[in-house]
C-alpha atoms as a printed R data frame, in Angstrom:
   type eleno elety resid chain resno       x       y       z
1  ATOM     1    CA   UNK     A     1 202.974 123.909 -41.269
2  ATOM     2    CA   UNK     A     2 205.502 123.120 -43.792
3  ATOM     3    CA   UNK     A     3 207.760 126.124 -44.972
4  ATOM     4    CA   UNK     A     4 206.028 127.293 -48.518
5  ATOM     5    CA   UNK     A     5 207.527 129.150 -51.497
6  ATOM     6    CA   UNK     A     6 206.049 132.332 -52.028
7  ATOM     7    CA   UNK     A     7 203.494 132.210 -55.054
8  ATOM     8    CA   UNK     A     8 200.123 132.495 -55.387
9  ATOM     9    CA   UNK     A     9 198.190 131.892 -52.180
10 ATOM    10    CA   UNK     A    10 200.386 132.724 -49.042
11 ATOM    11    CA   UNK     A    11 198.392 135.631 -48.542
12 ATOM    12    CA   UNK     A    12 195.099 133.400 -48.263
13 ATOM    13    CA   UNK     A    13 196.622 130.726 -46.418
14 ATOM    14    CA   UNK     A    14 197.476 133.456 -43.569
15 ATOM    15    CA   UNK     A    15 194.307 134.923 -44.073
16 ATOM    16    CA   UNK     A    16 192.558 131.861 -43.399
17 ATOM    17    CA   UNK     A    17 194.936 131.495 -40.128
18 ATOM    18    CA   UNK     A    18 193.748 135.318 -38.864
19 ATOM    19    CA   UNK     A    19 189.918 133.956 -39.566
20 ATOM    20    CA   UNK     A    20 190.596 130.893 -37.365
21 ATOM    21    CA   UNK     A    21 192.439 133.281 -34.425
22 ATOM    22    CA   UNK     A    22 189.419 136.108 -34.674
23 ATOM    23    CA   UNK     A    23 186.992 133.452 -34.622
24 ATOM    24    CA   UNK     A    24 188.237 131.872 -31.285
25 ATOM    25    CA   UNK     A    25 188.383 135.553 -29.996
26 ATOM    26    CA   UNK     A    26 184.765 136.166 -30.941
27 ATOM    27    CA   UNK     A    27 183.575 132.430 -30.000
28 ATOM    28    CA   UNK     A    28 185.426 132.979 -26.267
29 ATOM    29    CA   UNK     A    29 183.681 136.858 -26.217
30 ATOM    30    CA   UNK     A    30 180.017 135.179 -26.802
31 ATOM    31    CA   UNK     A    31 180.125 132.461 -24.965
32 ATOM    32    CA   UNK     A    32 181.101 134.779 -21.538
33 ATOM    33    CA   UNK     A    33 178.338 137.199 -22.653
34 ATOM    34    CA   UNK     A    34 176.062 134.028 -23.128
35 ATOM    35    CA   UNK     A    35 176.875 132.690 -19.920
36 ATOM    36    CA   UNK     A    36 176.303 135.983 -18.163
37 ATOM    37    CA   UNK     A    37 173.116 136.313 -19.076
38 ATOM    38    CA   UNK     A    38 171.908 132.851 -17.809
39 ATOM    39    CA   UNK     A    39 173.508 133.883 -14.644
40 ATOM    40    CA   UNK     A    40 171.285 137.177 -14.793
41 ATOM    41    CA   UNK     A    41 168.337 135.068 -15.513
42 ATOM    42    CA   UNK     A    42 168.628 132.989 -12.892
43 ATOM    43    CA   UNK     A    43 169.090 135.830 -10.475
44 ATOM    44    CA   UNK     A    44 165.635 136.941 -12.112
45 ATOM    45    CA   UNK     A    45 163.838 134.014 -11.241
46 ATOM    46    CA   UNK     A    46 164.996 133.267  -7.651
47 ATOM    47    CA   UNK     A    47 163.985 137.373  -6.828
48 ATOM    48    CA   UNK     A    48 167.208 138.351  -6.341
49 ATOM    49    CA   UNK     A    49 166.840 141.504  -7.537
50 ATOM    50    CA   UNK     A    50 169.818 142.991  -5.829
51 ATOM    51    CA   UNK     A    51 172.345 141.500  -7.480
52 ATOM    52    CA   UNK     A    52 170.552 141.579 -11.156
53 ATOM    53    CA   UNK     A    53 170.569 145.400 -10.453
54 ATOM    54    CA   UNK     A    54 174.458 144.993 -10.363
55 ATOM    55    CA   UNK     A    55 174.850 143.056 -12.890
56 ATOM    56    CA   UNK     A    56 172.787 144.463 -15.429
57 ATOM    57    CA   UNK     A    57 175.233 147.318 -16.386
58 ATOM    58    CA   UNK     A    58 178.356 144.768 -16.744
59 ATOM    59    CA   UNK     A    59 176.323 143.130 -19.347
60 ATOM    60    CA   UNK     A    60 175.692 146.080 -20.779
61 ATOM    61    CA   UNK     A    61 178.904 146.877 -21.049
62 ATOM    62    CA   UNK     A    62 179.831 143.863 -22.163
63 ATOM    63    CA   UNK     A    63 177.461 143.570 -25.006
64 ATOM    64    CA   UNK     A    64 178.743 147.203 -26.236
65 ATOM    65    CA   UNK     A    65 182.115 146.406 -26.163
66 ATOM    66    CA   UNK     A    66 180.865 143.379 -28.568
67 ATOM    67    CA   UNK     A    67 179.021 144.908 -30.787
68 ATOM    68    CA   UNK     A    68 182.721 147.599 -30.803
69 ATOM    69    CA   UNK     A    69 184.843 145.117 -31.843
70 ATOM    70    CA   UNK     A    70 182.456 143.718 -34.357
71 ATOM    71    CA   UNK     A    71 182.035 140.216 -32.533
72 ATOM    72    CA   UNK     A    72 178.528 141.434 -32.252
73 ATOM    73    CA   UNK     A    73 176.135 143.883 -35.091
74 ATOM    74    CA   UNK     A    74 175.524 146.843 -32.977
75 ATOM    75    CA   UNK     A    75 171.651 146.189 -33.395
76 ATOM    76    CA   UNK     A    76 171.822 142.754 -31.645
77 ATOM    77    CA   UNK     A    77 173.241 144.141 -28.397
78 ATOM    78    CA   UNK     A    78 170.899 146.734 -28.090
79 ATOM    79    CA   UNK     A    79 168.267 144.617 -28.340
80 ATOM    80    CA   UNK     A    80 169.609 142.224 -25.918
81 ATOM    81    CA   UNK     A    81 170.269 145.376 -23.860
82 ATOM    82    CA   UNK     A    82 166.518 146.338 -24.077
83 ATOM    83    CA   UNK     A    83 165.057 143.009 -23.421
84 ATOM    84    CA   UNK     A    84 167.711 142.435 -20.204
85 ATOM    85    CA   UNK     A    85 166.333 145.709 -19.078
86 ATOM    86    CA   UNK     A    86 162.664 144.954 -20.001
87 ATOM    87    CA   UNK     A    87 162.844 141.232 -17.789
88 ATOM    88    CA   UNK     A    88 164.528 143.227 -14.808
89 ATOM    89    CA   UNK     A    89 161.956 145.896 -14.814
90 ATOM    90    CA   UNK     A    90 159.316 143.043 -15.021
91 ATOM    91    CA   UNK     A    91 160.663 141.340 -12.258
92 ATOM    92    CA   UNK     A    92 161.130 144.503 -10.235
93 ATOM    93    CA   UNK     A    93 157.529 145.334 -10.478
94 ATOM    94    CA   UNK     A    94 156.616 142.081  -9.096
95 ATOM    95    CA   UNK     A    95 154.216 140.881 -12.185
């Protein structure tokens, strides 16, 4: 980026520079929690139970350290948290 002279809108041209960083951040942060739980679905469906039980508090974790850092609102992850929990108690009760 060409060198400007301080005026009016260097302070939105590096604000729109931290949007574009803390969106990759969040983007990167959603897409592992996305892909996690397809992983933990999967696990669901082929009864492997065992592993889903480990699994289920990383993404837990996960989604709480999300909705922390304000990638996530703090109301989505727990109810991603609650239906995660509600599928693996499904599937652990064999219905």
């Amino acid at each position: 980026m060409a060198k400007l002279k301080t005026g009016r809108h260097t302070s939105a041209i590096k604000a729109v520079r931290q949007a574009e960083r803390r969106a990759a951040v969040n983007r990167g942060i959603k897409v592992r929690i996305h892909d996690k739980i397809k992983n933990f679905k999967k696990l669901l469906s082929a009864k492997d139970l065992e592993n889903a039980s480990k699994m289920l508090p990383q993404l837990s974790s996960m989604l709480d350290k999300a909705a922390k850092k304000g990638t996530l609102h703090y109301k989505n992850a727990s109810r991603n948290k609650a239906r995660l929990a509600y599928m693996y108690k499904k599937a652990a009760s064999g219905k």
